[in-house]
N, C-alpha and C positions, 0 to 999 in steps of 0.2 A: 504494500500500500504506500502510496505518495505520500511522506511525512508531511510536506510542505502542508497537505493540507489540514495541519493540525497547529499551524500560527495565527498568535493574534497581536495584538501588541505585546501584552508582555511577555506573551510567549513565542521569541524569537530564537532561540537556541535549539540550533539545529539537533544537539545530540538529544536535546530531550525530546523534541518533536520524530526523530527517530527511535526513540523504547517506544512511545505510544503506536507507532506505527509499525515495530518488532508484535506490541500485544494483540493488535487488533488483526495482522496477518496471522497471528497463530492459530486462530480462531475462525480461520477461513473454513465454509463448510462444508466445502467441495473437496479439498484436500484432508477432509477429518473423515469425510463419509469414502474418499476413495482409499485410502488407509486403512479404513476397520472392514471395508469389503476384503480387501487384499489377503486378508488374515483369519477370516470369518467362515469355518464349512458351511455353505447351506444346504438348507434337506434338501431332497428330491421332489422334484418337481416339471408341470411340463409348458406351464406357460409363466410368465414375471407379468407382473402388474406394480407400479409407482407412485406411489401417494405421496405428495409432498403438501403439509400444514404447517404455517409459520411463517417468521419475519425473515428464514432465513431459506426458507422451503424451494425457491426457485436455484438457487447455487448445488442446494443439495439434490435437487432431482436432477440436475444437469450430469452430474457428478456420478449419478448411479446411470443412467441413463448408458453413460459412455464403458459402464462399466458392466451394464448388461445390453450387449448392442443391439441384441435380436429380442428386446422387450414386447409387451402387445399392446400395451395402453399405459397413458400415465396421465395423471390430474396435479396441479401445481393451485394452493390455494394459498395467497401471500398477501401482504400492506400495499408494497410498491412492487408491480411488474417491472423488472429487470429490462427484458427484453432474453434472459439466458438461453429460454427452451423455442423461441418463436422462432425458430427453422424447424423445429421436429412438429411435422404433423402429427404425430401419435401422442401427442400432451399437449390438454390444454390446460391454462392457467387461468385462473381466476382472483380479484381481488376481495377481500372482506374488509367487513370495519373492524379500526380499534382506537383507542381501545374498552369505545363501547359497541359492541356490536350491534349494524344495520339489517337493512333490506337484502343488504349483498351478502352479510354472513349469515342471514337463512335460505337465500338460495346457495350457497357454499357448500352448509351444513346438508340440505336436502341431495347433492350435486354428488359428495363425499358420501354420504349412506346408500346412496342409488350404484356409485361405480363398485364401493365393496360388494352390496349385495349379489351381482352377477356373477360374482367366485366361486369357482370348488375346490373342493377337497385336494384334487392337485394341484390348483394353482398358489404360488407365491406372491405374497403382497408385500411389499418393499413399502415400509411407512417411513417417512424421515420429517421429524416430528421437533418444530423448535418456538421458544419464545413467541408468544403472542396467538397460539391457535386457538387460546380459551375464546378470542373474543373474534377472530377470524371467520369460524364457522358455529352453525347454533341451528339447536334441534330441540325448541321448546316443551316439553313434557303435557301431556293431558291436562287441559287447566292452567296453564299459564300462560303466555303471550310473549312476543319480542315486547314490546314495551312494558309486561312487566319485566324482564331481565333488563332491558338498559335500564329501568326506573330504580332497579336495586342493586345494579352495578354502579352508576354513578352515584347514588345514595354513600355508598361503600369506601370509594376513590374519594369522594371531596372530605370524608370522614378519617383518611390516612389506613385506610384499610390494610393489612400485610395481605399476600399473595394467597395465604393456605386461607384466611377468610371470605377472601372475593371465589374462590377456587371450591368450596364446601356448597355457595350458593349456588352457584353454577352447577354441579353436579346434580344439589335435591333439584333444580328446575330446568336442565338440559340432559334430555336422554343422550346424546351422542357424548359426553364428558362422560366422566370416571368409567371408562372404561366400555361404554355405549360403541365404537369404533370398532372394537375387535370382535363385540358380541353380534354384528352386523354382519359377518363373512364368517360362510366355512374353510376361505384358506386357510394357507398355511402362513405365519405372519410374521416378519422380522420388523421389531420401529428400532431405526437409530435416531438415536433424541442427542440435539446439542442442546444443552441444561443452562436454562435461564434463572436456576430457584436455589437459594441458599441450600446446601447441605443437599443438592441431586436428589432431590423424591422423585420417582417416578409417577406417583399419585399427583402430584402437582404441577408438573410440567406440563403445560396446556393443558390441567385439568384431567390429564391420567388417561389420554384418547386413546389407547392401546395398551392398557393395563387392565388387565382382567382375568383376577384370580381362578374363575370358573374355568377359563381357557386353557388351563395345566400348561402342557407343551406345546402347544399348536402355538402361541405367540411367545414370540423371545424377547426382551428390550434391552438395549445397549446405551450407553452413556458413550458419545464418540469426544467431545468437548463441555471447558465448563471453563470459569474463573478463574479455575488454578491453572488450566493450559494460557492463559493468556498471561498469569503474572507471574507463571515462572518463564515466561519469552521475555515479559519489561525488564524480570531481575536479570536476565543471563545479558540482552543488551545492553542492559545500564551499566553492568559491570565491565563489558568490552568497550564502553565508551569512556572508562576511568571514574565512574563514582560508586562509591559505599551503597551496596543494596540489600535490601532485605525485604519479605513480605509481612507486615504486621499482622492486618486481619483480613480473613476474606470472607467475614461473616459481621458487617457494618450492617446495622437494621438500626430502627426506632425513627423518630423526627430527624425529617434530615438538616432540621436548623442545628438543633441537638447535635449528631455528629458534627455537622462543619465545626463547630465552636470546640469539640474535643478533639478536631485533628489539628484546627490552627493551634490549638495550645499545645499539643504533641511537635509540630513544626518548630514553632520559637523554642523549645526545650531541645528539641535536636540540634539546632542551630547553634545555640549559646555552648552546646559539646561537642560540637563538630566543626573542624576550620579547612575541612578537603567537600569535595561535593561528593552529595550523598542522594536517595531515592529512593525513600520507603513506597512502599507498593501496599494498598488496601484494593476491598474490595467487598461487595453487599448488595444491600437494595433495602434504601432508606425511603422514609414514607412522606408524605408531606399533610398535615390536615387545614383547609383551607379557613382563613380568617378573614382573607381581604378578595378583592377581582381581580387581582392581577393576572401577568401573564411570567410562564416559568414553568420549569420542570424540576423534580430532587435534586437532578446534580447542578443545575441552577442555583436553588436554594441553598445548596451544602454549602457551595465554593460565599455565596454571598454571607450568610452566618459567620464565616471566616472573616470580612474584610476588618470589620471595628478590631477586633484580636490581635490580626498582624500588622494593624498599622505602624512603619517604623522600621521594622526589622528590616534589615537589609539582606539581597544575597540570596530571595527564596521565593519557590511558587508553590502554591496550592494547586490543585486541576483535579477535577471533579468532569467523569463522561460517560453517557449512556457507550455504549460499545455498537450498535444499532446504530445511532448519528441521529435517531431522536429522543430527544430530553424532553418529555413532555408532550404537551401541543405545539412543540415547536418546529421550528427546521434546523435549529442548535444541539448539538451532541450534549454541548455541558458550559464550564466555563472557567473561566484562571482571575486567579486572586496574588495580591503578592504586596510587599508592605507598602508600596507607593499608591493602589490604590485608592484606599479612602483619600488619600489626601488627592488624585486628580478626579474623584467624582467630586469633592465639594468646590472646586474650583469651576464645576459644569453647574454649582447648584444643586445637586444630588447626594442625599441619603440614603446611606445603606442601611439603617436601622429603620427608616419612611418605608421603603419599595419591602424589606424584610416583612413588616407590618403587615403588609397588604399584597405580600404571597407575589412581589413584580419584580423576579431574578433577572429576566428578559429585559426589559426595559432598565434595569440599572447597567447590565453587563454593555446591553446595545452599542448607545454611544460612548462608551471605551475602548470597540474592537476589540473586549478582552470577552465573547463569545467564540464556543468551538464548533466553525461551523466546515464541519470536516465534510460532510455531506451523507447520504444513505450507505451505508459500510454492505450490508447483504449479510452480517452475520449479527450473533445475538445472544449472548451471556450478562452475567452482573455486573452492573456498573464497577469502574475504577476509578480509586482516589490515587493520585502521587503527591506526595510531598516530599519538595527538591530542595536541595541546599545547595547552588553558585558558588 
């Protein structure tokens, strides 16, 4: 991946804008899904079939695609079409909403339970299952409605919901979650999942579509990537670029004002004992509960909680980024903090403790150019934090 495209004002150093761009390539999921093929015996079988659900679902059907070449059918259900698979007539791709689900992720959901259903016993379904399918596709339960599920997903989101809560609703009120996917086909079922969820549940990752305990052996699930693959490429980079690295946490949750303000103060301590450059690597998924109307996303908020903390200190960045390339409602990844900030936001007139207030990461980060606006990555794990010492 093009580091470059990970500067902003303050984040002008090349070597750091290449670890972020060693993490985000690790994570690539085309190279994770053809990798755990390479190594992986499949049963016997006499025709392949490719399900790809997720943010990251069109790289990873590509990926298998090339790697079963005489496939028979594939469906790609994603955020943003690529453009990956639009040579192969034999897949089609579709978009859904998120990360409330629409009109397009119940025809998604309908679209997915139609192509498993025509399976048999011999065929092989190839599911490759990542970040964001909870809300991609939806198959409302007897008695509920898509508007009642967006009514009690966004209820949920503006309320700072963690993932296994919004994930529980979803399953009592979508047949196709917790496991509805695999009880839909008599194949034979292999899901490689790149894991967007603290601690890799399987039950949680888009809501467990290909987990189902009744299915014994008929379905297999693989974990191909996850946070730790991405922060052990930041540490291995950082330390070929000459700074002190280490991975602190890769299980960052709660308010993510709350973290920001415990890793700036983590920063200035590391700083005051350290005079070579350094790179701790975190890594989570922090929640945000909504006060104001602003505009922003966690890693938005985290790096912003941060500013009032480090103002002063010299010599150090904060950065805070979805791995996806969206932070929110935004088209921002995340964003960078570092001691000069506060002091050139109130020279623009700008509070970071105002726009904090009122939930508006976006518009503080904006006119600083200190937004990460890397663009749509195609792949999809837990946010990362760096905190760098110059």
């Amino acid at each position: 991946m093009d580091a470059n495209r990970f500067m902003s004002y303050s984040l002008t150093d090349e070597r750091v804008a290449r670890i972020l761009a060693a993490a985000i390539g690790a994570v690539e999921p085309g190279r994770l899904v053809r990798e755990h093929l390479q190594t992986t015996e499949l049963p016997k079988h006499e025709r392949v079939f490719l399900l790809g659900i997720g943010k990251a679902a069109e790289a990873m059907t590509q990926a298998a695609s090339e790697f079963f070449d005489e496939f028979s059918e594939g469906l790609v259900i994603t955020k943003h079409t690529r453009g990956l698979c639009s040579g192969q007539s034999a897949i089609i791709v579709m978009e859904g909403g998120h990360p409330i689900p629409d009109e397009r992720s119940l025809r998604a959901g309908k679209a997915a339970l139609d192509f498993v259903a025509q399976l048999n016993e011999d065929d092989l379904l190839i599911c490759l299952i990542s970040g964001g399918g909870s809300a991609l596709v939806t198959a409302p339960k007897e008695g509920n409605s898509l508007e009642d599920i967006q009514a009690q997903t966004a209820k949920l989101l503006a309320n700072g919901a963690a993932i296994h809560e919004l994930n529980r609703m979803r399953c009592q009120m979508d047949h196709i979650k917790g496991g509805g996917l695999a009880r839909a086909t008599k194949a034979k079922a292999i899901g490689l999942i790149l894991s967007d969820v603290i601690g890799n549940s399987l039950e949680t990752i888009a809501s467990g579509l290909t987990v189902d305990p009744s299915s014994g052996n008929r379905v297999q699930n693989f974990i191909v990537g996850d946070i730790r693959t991405a922060a052990q490429a930041a540490q291995q980079r950082a330390v070929s670029e000459g700074f002190d690295s280490r991975i602190l946490d890769l299980q960052v949750q709660g308010e993510a004002r709350e973290a920001g303000l415990r890793m700036a103060k983590r920063l200035k301590e590391e700083r005051r004992k350290k005079h070579k450059p350094f790179c701790l690597i975190a890594g989570g998924e922090t929640t945000v509960t909504l006060q104001g109307n602003g505009k922003g996303g966690r890693n938005q908020e985290l790096a912003l909680a941060a500013v009032d903390e480090l103002s002063g200190t010299d010599k150090i960045l904060l950065i805070s980024l979805a791995t996806d390339g969206d932070d929110g409602p935004t088209e921002a990844a995340g964003a960078v903090a570092n001691g000069a900030t506060r002091q050139r936001a109130e020279s623009l007139g700008i509070s970071a403790a105002d726009h904090l207030a009122r939930n508006n990461a976006y518009n503080f980060f904006r006119p600083l150019n200190d937004l990460i606006q890397c663009g749509y990555t195609g792949t999809n794990v837990n946010d990362l934090i760096f905190l760098v010492g110059l």
